[in-house]
C-alpha positions, -999 to 999 in steps of 0.1 A, spaced: -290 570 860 -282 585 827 -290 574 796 -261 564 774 -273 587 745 -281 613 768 -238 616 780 -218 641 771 -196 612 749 -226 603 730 -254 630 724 -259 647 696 -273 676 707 -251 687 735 -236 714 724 -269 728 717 -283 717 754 -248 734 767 -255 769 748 -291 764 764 -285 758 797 -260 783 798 -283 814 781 -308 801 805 -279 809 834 -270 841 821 -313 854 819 -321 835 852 -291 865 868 -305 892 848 -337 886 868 -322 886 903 -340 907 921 -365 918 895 -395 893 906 -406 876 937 -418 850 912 -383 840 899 -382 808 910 -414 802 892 -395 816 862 -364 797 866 -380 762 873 -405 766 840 -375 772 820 -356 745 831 -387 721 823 -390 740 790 -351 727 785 -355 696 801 -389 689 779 -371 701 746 -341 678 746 -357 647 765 -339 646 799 -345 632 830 -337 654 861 -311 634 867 -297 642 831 -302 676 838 -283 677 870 -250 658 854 -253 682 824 -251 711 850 -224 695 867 -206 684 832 -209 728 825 -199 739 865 -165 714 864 -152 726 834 
C-alpha cells in the first residue's frame, strides 16, 4: 500500500526523490561491470534513498514504476 503523502499527487519531495532515483540509475550503469560487489552497491544505495525520504519498499517500487511509464 502507499501512503497518501508518499504519491506522486501529494509529496513534497518528489521531484527531489525523482532526481535521486534517477542519479542513482545513471551511477548504478556506470558500475556495470566494474565490481562483482555491485549488487551490494546498488541495494545500499537504494536503502540510503529509501531511508532518506521515508519509503516503504513498496513506495519505492511505484516510484520506480511512476519514472519507467513516463
Amino acid at each position: 500500500m502507499i501512503r497518501p503523502e508518499r504519491s506522486v499527487e501529494s509529496f513534497s519531495r518528489g521531484a527531489e526523490l525523482t532526481s535521486a532515483i534517477t542519479a542513482m540509475w545513471e551511477h548504478n550503469a556506470a558500475m556495470c561491470g566494474m565490481s562483482a560487489e555491485i549488487n551490494a552497491t546498488i541495494n545500499a544505495r537504494i536503502d540510503a534513498i529509501m531511508e532518506e525520504f521515508d519509503l516503504t519498499l513498496q513506495e519505492w517500487h511505484y516510484w520506480c514504476k511512476q519514472l519507467t511509464d513516463h
